[in-house]
VEXVORO-803731 format. One line per field, with one value per residue (C-alpha): residue number from 0; residue in three letters; x, z, y. Coordinates in Angstrom, 1 decimal. Layout:
BEGIN
num NUM,...
residuo ALA,...
u X,...
w Z,...
v Y,...
% end
This chain:
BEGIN
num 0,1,2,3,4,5,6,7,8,9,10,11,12,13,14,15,16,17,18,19,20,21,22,23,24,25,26,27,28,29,30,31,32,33,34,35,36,37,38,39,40,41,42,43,44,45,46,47,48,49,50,51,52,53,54,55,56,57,58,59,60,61,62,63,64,65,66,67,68,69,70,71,72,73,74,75,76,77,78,79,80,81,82,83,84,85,86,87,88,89,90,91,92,93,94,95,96,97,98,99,100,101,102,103,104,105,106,107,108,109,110,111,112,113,114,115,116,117,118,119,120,121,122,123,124,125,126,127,128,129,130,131,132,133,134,135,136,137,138,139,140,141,142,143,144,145,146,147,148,149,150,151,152,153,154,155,156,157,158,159,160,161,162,163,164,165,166,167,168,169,170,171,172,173,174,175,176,177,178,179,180,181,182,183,184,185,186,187,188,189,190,191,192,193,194,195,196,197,198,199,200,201,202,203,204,205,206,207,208,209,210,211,212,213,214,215,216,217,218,219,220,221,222,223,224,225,226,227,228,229,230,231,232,233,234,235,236,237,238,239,240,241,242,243,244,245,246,247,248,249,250,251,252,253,254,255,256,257,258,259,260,261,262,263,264,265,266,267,268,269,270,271,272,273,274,275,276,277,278,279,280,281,282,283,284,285,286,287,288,289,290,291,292,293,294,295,296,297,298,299,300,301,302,303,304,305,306,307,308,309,310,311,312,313,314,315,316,317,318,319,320,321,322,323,324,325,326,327,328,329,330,331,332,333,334,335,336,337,338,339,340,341,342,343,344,345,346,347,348,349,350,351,352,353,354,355,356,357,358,359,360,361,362,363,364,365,366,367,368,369,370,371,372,373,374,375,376,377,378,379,380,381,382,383,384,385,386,387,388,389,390,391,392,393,394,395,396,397,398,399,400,401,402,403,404,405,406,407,408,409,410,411,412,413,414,415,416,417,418,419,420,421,422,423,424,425,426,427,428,429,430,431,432,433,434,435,436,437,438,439,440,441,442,443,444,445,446,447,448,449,450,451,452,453,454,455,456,457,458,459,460,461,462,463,464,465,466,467,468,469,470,471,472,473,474,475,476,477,478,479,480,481,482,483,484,485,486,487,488,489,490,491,492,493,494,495,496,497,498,499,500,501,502,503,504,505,506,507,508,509,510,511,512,513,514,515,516,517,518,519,520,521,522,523,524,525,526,527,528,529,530,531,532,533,534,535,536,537,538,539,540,541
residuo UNK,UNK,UNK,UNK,UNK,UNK,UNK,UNK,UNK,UNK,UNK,UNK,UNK,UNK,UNK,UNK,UNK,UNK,UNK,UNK,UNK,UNK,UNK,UNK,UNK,UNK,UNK,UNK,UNK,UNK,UNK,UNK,UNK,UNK,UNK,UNK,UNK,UNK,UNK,UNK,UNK,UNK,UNK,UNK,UNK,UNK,UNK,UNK,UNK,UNK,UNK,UNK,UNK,UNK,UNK,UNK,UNK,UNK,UNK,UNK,UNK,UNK,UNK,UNK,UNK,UNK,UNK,UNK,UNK,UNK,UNK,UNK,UNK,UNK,UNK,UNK,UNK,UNK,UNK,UNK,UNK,UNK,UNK,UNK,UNK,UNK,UNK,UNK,UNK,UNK,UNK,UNK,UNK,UNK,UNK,UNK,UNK,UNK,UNK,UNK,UNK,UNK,UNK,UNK,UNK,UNK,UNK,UNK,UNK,UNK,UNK,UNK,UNK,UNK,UNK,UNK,UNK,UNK,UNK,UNK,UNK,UNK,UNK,UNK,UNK,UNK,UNK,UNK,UNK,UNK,UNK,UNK,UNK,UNK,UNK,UNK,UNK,UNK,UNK,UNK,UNK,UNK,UNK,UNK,UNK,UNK,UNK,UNK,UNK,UNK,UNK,UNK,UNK,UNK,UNK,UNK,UNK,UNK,UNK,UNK,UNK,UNK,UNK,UNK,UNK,UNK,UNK,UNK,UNK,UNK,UNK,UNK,UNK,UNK,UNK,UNK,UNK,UNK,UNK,UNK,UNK,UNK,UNK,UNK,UNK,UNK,UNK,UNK,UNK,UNK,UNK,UNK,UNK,UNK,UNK,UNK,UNK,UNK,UNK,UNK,UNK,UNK,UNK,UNK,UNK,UNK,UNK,UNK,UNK,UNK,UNK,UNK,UNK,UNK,UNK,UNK,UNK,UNK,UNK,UNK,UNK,UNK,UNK,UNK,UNK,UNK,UNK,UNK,UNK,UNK,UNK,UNK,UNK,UNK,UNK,UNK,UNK,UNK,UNK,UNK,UNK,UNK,UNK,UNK,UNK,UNK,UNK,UNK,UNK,UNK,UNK,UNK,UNK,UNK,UNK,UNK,UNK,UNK,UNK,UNK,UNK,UNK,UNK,UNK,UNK,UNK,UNK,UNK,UNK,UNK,UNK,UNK,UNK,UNK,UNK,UNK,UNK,UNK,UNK,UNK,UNK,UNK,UNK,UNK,UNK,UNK,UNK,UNK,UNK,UNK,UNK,UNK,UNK,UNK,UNK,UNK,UNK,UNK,UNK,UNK,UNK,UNK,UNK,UNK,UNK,UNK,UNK,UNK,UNK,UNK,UNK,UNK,UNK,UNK,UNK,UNK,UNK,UNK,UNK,UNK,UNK,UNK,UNK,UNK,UNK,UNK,UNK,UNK,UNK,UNK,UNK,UNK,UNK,UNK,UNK,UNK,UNK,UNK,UNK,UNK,UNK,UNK,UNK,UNK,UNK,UNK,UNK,UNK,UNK,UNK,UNK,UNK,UNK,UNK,UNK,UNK,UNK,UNK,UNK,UNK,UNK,UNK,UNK,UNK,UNK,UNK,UNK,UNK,UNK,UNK,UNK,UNK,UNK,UNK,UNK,UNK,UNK,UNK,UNK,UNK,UNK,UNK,UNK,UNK,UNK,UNK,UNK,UNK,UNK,UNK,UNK,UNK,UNK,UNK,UNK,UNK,UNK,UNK,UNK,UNK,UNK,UNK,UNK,UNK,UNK,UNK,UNK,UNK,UNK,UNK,UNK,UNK,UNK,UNK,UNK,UNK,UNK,UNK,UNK,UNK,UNK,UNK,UNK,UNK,UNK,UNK,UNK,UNK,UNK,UNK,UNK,UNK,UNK,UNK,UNK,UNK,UNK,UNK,UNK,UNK,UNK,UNK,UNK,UNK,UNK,UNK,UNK,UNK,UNK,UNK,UNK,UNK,UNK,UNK,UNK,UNK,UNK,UNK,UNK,UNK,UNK,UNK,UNK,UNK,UNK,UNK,UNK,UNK,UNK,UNK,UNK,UNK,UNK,UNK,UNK,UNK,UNK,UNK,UNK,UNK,UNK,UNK,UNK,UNK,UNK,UNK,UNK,UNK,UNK,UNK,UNK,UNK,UNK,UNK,UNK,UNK,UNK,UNK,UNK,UNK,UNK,UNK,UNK,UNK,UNK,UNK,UNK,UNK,UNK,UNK,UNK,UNK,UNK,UNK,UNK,UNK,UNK,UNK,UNK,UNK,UNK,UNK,UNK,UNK,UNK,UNK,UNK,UNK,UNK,UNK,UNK,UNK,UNK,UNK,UNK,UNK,UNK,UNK,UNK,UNK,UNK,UNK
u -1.0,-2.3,-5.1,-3.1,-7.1,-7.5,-3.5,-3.0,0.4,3.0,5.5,8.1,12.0,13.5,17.0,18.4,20.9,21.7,21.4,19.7,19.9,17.6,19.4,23.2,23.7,26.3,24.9,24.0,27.3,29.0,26.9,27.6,31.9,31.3,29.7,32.4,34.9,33.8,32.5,33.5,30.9,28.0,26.4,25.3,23.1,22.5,19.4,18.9,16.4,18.7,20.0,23.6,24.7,25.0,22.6,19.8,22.3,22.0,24.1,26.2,28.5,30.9,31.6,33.7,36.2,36.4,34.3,35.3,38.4,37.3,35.8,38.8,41.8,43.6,40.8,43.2,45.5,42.5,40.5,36.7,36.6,35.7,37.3,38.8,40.1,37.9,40.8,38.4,35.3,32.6,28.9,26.8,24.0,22.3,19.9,18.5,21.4,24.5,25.7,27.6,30.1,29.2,31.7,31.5,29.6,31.4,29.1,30.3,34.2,35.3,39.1,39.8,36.8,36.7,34.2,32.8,30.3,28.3,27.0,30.6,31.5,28.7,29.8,33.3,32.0,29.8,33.3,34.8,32.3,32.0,35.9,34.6,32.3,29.1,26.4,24.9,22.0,21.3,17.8,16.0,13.4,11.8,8.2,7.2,8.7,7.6,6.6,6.0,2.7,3.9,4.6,8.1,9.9,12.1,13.0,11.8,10.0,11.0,8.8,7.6,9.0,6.5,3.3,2.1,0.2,-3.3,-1.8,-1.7,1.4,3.9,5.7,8.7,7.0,9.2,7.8,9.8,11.7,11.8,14.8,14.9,16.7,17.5,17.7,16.5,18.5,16.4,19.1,16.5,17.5,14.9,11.1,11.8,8.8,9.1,10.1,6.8,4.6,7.2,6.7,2.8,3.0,5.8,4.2,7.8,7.3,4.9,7.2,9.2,8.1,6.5,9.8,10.9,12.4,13.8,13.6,17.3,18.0,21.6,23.4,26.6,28.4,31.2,32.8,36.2,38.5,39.7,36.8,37.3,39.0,38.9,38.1,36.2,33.1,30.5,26.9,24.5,21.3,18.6,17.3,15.3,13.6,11.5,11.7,9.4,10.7,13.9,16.2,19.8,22.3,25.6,28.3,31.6,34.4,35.2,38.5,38.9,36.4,33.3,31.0,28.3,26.1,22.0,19.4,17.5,14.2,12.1,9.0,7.8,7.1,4.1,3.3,1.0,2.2,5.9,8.2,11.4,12.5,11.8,13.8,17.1,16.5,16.2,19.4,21.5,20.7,22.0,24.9,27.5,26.5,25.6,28.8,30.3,28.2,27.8,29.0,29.3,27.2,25.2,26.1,23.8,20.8,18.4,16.4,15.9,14.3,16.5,15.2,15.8,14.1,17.0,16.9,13.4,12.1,14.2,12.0,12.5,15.0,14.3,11.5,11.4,13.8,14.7,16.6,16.9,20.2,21.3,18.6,15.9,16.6,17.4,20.5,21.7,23.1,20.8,23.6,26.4,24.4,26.0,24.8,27.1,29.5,26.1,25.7,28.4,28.9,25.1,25.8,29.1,27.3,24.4,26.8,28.9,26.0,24.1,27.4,27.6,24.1,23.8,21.7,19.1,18.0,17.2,19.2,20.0,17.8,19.2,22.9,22.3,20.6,23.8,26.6,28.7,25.6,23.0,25.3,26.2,22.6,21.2,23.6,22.1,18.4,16.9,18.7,16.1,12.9,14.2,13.6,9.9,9.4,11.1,14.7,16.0,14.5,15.9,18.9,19.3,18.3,20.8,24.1,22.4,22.1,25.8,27.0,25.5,26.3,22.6,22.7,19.6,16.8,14.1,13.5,11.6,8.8,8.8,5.1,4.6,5.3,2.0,0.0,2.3,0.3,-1.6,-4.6,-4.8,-7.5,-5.8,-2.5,-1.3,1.9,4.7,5.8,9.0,11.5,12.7,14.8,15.1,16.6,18.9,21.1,20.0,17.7,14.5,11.9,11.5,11.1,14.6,16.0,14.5,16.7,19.5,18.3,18.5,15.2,13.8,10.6,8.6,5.4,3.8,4.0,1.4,1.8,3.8,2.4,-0.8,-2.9,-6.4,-8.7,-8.5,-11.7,-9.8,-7.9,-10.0,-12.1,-11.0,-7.4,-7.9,-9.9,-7.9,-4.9,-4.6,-3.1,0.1,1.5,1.8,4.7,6.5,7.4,10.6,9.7,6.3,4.3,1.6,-0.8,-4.3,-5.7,-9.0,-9.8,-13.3,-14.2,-13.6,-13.5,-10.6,-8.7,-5.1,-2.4,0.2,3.5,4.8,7.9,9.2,9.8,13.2,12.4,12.6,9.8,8.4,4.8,4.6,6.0,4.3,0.7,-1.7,-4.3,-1.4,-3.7,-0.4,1.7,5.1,5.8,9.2,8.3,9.7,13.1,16.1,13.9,14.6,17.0,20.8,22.2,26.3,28.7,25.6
w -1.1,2.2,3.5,6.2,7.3,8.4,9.2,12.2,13.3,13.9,16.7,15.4,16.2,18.3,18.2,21.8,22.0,24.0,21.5,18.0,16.0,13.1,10.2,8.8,7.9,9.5,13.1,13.0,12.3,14.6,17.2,16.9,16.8,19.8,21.5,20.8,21.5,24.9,25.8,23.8,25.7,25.0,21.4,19.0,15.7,13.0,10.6,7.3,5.2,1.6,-0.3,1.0,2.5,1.4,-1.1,0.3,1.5,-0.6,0.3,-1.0,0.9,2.5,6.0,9.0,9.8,13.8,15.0,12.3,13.7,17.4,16.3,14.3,15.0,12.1,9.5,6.7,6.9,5.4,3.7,2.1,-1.7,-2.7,-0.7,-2.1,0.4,-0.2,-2.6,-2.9,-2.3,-5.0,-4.0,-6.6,-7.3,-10.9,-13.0,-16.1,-18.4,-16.1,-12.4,-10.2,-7.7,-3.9,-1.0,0.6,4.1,6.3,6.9,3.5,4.0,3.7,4.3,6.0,5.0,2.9,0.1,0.2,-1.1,1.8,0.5,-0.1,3.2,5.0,2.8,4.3,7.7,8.2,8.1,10.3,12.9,12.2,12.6,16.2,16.8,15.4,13.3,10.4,8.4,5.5,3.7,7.0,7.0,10.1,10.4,13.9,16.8,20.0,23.4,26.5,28.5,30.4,26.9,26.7,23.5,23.7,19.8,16.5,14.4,10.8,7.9,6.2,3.0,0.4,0.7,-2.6,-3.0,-2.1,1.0,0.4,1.3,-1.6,-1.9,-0.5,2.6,5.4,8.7,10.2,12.9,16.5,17.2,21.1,22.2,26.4,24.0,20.4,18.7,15.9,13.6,10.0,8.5,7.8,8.8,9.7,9.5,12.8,14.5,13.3,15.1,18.4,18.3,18.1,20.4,23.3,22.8,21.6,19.9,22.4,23.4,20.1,17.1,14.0,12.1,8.4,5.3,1.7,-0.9,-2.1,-5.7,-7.0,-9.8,-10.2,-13.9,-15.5,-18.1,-19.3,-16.9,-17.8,-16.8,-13.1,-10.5,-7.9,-4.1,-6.0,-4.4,-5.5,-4.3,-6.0,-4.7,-7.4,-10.7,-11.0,-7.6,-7.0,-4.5,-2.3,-2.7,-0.7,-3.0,-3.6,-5.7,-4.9,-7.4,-5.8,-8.0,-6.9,-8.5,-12.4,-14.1,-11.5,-10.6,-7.8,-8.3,-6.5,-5.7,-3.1,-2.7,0.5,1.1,2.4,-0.7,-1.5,-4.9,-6.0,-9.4,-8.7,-9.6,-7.3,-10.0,-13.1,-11.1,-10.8,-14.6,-15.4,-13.5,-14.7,-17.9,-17.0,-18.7,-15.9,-15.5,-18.7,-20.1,-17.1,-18.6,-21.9,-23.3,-20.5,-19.1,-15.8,-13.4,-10.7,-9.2,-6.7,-4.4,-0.3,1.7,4.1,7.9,7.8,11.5,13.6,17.1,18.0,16.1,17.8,19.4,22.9,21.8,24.5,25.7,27.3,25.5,22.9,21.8,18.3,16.8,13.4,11.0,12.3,15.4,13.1,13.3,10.1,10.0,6.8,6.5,6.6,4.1,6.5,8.7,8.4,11.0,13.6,12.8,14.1,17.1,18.0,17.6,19.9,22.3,22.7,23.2,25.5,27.3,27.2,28.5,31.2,32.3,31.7,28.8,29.9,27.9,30.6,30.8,27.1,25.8,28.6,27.4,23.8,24.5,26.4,23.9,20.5,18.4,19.5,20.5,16.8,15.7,18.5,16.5,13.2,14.1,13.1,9.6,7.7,9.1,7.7,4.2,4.6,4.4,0.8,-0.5,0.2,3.6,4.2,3.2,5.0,8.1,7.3,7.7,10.8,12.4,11.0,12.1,15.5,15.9,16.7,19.9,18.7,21.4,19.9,18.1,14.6,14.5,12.1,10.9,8.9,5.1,4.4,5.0,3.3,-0.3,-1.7,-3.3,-7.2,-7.2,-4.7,-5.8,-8.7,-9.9,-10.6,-14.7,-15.0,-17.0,-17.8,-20.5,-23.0,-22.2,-23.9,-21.0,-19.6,-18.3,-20.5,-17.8,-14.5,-15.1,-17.0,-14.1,-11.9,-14.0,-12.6,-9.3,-9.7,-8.0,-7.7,-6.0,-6.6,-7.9,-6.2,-3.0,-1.0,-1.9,0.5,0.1,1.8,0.9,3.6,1.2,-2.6,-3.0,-1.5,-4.5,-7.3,-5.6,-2.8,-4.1,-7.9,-7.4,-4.6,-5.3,-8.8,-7.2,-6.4,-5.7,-9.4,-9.1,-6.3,-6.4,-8.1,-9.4,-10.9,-8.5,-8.3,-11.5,-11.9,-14.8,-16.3,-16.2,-18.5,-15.9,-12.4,-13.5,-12.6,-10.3,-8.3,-9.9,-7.5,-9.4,-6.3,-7.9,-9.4,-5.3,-4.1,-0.8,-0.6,1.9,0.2,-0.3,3.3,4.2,1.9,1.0,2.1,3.6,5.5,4.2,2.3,4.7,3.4,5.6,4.7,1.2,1.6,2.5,0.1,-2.1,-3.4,-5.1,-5.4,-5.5,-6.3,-5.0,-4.5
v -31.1,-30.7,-28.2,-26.2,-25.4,-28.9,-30.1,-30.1,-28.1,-30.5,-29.4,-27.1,-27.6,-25.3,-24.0,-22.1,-19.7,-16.8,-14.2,-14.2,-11.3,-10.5,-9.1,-10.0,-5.9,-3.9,-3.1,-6.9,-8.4,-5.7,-6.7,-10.4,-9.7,-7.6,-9.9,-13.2,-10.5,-9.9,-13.6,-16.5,-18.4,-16.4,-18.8,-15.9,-16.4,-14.3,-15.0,-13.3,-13.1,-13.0,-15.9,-14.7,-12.4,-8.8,-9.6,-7.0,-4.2,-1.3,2.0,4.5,3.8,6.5,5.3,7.0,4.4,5.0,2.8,0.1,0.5,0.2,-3.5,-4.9,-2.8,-4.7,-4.3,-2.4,-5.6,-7.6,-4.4,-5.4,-6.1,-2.7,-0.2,3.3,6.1,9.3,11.5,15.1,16.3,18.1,20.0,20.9,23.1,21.8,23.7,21.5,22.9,23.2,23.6,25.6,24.1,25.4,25.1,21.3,21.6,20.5,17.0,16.2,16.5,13.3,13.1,10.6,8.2,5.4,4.3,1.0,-1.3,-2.2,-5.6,-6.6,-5.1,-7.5,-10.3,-9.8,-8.9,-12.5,-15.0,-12.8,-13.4,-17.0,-17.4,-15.7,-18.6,-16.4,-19.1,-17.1,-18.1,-17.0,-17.4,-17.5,-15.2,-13.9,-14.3,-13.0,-12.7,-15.3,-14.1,-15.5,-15.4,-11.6,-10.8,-10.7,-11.4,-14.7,-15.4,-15.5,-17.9,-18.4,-18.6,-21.7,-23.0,-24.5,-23.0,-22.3,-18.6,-20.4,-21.2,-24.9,-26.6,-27.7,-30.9,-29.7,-28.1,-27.7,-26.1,-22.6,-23.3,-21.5,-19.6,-18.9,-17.0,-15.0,-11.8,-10.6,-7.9,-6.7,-5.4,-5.3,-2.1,0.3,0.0,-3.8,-5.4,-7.0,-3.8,-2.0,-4.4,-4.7,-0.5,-0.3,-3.3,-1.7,1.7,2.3,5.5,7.1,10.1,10.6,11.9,9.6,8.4,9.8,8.1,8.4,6.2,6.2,4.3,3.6,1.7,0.5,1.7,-0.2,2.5,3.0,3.5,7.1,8.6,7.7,9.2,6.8,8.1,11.1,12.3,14.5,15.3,17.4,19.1,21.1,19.8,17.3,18.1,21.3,23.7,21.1,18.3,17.4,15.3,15.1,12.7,10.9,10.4,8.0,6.7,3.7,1.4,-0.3,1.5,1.9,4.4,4.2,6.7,7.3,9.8,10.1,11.3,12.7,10.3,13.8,14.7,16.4,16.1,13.1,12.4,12.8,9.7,9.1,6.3,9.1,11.5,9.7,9.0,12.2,13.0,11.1,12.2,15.7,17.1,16.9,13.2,12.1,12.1,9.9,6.8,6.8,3.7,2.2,-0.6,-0.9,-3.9,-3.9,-1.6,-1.5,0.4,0.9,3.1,5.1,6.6,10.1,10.8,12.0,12.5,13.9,10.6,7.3,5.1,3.6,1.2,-1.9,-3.4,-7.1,-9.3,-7.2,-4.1,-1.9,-1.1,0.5,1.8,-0.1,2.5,4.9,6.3,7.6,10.8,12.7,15.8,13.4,11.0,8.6,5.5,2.5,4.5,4.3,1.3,-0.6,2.0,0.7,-3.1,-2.8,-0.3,-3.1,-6.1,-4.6,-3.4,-6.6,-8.7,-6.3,-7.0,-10.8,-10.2,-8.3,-4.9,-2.8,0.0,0.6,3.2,5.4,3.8,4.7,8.3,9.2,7.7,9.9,8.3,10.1,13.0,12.9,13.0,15.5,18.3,17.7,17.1,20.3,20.0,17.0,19.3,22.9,21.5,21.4,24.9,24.9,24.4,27.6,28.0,24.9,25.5,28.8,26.8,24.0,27.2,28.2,24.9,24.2,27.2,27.4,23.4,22.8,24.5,26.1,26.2,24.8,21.4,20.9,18.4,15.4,14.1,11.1,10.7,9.0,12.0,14.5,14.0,16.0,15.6,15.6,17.9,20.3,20.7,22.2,19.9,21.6,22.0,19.0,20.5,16.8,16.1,13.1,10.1,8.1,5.9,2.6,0.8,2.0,1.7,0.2,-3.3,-2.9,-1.7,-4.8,-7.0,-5.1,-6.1,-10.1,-10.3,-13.6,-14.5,-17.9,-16.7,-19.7,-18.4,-15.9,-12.5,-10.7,-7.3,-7.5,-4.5,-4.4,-3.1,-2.9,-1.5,2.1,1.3,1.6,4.0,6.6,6.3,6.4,10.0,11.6,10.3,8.9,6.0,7.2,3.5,2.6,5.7,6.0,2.1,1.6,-1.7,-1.4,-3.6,-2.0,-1.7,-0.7,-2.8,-3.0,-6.7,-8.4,-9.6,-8.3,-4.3,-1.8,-3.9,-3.3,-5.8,-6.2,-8.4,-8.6,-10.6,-7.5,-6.4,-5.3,-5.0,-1.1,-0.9,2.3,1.5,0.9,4.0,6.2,4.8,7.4,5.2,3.3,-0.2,-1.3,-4.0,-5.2,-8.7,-10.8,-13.3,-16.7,-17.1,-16.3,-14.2,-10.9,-8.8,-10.1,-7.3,-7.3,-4.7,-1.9
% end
């Protein structure tokens, strides 16, 4: 092994193309079509950072077919694997012991819609592009983006392979290559990791507000096939969550036997002990969902975080070289529960507008700010905020703003989730009326072998936390170290260790790349950055 220290760095290769964009999700790939659509010529590549693709992409998914149908007018010819046309709508209110059904607002009417799996949708998404002349990578993991000397962003570089977690370099080393590029479409889903530095770098979120998320969890059911009623839909708001915390659940019946079903929890959430992965637990233990599973067996599950900013929190969305589509904008639509539909309007939007200019970003943001998606978004942005003040409040705000289409004349202010805890000493947790439970998986490390998550252990840790000493100190008496709960996959541990003390444990190859710990640490020391290439969950059909 070799002492990268003392190695000198050997020349990378360099691959040039017109466009490379960073991340094989929906805004992504729609981005890439558009772009063969409108000029064959232009060379387009696509790098992600999963073994294959769809393997990271977590959703629901309900999507809005318009603008799928606006990028491949023949798409229902050659449907997606998994794809079931929305049959009726359900809206619940659920107390521990039972539930009332509410009238569906109207957000969450989905005639017309479709249900998907939006990792088999990407999966079927990719050859389409490369039939268009598109080169997709997967297992290529972004590591930075490269500048020239006025700044300017020109490409990415991708990680190394083979260096072992002391940062030595492993027999089958192989250097990143540079992936240059006239423009950069970051495309990397929620709080991209490259994004968050091109933000505080760009200034980018200077005159919008701080951005917001959820940490949504789902699983995929196999049960017998009697209990499903396929293009079903129901959402349900109330128990677990209390009146603070904003958190709702999706049920979708999907064909032969399947249920997707999540819940999604506010990272606004003040509470200090609560547990997002405990609460979808508990709720699916529930009466009105219990029954849907018993017996059956789950197939897949996993974890992601989901922006939840709206309008008053998008970023500039170009700077030199480079533009921000989809989620890593941060487009989705939190009354709809719906993004996949902004997705691929953004990723046509930015090719047509990035043909039109001979590839040069200027010119978006102002594009984007005037087009349906943020049009869409501007109507519903006061919806998300309302539920700080409490769940009825909120909800009483939610009619209004439905009602009155958003035309109301003032605009609600987002803040960031890492400073919405409370302190242990200061807040008085609210009593969990939580009930037994009896389904699958036990605990969360079960639930990671859901996930398929695979990591080499010999590789460095790609959760770099600044300063564990906050850990065992600051954190563990203000906080009771919160991160060993709201992670979904028990990385974080404290343990008490012979011969260092208390310590932070961080099993970083349990991640599934949800992004929450970055979000909602609250000393903001914790830094998720992309692990080698190819690792992670693999997920199927979520």
């Amino acid at each position: 092994m070799t002492d990268p220290t003392t190695a000198p760095e050997t020349e990378r290769d360099v691959m040039e193309y017109d466009v490379v964009i960073v991340g094989a999700g929906p805004a992504g790939l729609s981005a890439a079509i558009r772009f063969k659509q409108l000029s064959a010529e232009t060379t387009v590549c696509v790098i992600e950072k999963s073994s294959t693709i769809g393997a990271h992409i977590l959703s629901g998914a309900v999507i809005e077919t318009g603008p799928l149908d606006a990028l491949l007018p023949g798409w229902r010819d050659n449907p997606p694997p998994i794809c079931v046309p929305a049959t009726e709508d359900e809206f619940w209110l659920l107390s521990k012991d039972g539930g009332r059904k509410l009238p569906v607002p109207p957000g969450m009417d989905n005639h017309g819609n479709v249900i998907v799996s939006l990792g088999a949708m990407c999966a079927w998404l990719a050859p389409q592009a490369e039939a268009l002349g598109v080169e997709i990578y997967p297992g290529f993991a972004a590591d930075e983006t490269l500048h020239d000397d006025a700044g300017k962003v020109i490409g990415v570089r991708i990680g190394d392979m083979g260096v072992a977690k002391d940062g030595s370099h492993k027999p089958g080393y192989t250097q990143g290559i540079d992936i240059r590029a006239k423009v950069t479409v970051l495309a990397e889903g929620a709080r991209g990791h490259l994004t968050k530095r091109l933000v505080k770098r760009f200034e980018l979120d200077a005159d919008s507000d701080p951005q917001g998320y959820s940490i949504g969890i789902k699983e995929l059911w196999q049960v017998p096939e009697d209990r499903v009623s396929p293009g079903k839909i129901v959402h349900s708001f109330g128990w677990p969550a209390d009146n603070s915390t904003y958190g709702g659940s999706f049920v979708y019946h999907l064909d032969k036997g399947r249920i997707a079903l999540g819940y999604v929890s506010g990272l606004d959430y003040k509470d200090p002990r609560y547990k997002p992965w405990e609460a979808f637990q508990q709720w699916k233990n529930h009466p009105m969902v219990k029954p849907l599973l018993e017996g059956g067996e789950i197939v897949s599950a996993g974890a992601r975080a989901i922006v939840t900013g709206g309008w008053q929190s998008l970023p500039r969305v170009e700077m030199p070289g480079a533009i921000l589509i989809g989620d890593t904008a941060g487009l989705l639509n939190v009354p709809k529960v719906k993004g996949t539909h902004q997705a691929i309007r953004s990723g046509m939007l930015a090719a047509e507008h990035l043909i039109a200019t001979s590839l040069d970003p200027a010119g978006f943001d102002a594009r984007l700010r005037s087009s349906d998606a943020m049009a869409e978004l501007r109507k519903v942005r006061n919806i998300k905020p309302g539920f700080k003040k409490g769940l009825w409040l909120g909800m009483l705000n939610a009619a209004w703003e439905t009602i009155t289409g958003g035309r109301s004349p003032w605009t609600l202010k987002n803040t960031p989730d890492w400073c919405s805890l409370e302190k242990i000493g200061e807040y008085e947790s609210p009593e969990r009326d939580y009930v037994e439970r009896t389904l699958a998986p036990r605990d969360r490390l079960a639930g990671v072998y859901f996930a398929a998550t695979e990591h080499d252990e010999d590789q460095p840790v790609h959760l770099k936390v600044a300063d564990t000493d906050i850990c065992v100190t600051r954190c563990t008496e203000e906080y009771d170290n919160p991160c060993t709960r709201f992670c979904p996959a028990g990385v974080y541990e404290i343990v008490e260790d012979e011969a260092e003390g208390r310590r932070l444990q961080i099993n970083a190859a349990n991640c599934v790349h949800c992004k929450t710990c970055d979000i909602k640490d609250p000393y903001e020391i914790i830094t998720w950055v992309t692990p080698e290439g190819g690792s992670g969950p693999n997920y199927q059909n979520l």
